[in-house]
N, C-alpha and C positions, 0 to 999 in steps of 0.2 A: 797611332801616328797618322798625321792626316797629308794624303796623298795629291799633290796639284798637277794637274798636266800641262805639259811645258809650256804647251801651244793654245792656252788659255785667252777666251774673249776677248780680256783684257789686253792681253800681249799682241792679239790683231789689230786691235784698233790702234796702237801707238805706232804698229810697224806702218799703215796706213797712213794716220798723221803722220809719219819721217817722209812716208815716200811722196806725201802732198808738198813739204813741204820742200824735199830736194827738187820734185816736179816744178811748182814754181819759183824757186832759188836759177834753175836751169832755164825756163822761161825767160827770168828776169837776164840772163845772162845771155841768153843768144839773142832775145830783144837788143841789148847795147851794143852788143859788137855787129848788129845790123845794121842797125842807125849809126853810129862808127864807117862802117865798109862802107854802106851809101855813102854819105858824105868824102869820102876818101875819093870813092870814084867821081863823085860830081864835082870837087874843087880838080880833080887827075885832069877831066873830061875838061872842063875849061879852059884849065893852063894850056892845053895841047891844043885844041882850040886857036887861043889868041897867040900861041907861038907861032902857029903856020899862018894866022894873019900878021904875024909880024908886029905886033900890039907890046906883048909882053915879053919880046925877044931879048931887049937887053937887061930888061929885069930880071928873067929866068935863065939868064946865058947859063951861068955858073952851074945850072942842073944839067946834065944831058937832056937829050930828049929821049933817046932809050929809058932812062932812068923812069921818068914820068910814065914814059906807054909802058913799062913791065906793071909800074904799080896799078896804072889804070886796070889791065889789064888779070892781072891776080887778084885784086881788090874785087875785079867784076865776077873773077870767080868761086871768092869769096862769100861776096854776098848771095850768088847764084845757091850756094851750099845752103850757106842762115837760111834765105827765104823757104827752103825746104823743108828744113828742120823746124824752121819758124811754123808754118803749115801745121806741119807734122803735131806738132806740142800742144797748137791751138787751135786743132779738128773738131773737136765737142761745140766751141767756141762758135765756130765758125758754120758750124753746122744748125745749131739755136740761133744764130742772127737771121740765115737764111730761109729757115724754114719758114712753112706759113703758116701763120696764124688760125685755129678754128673757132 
């Protein structure tokens, strides 16, 4: 009877490819909802903006302005989060771009 161990070559390399691949499935995820949250905060940032110049006051009546500064507001903390995580996922990355060349 021939006897294989569980935790064979093989069976590490495939566990490696899943985890490259959730690795960048996760990337690809936290990358969108950063670009997302940006954007959330820079259209928040604006509106509130030209509401207190009184620009787009009667076009945004209908929203609070609470409404707007909470989103601005969590959205900024939001993205504060990603960018970390963003960081974090893409240190190798980021590490080879900077370094110097010999």
């Amino acid at each position: 009877m021939l006897m294989v161990p569980l935790c064979s070559r093989g069976a590490n390399k495939s566990w490696e490819v899943l985890w490259a691949v959730n690795i960048y499935g996760l990337r690809r995820i936290v990358s969108i909802c950063l670009l997302i949250s940006a954007i959330l905060v820079f259209v928040s940032g604006i509106v509130l903006y030209l509401r207190t110049t009184h620009v787009l006051y009667r076009v945004v009546i209908w929203i609070p302005a609470w409404i707007i500064d909470d989103i601005h507001v969590y959205a900024g903390f939001v993205v504060s989060g990603l960018a970390i995580i963003h960081v974090y996922l893409n240190w190798n990355a980021l590490k080879n771009y900077f370094k110097r060349r010999k």
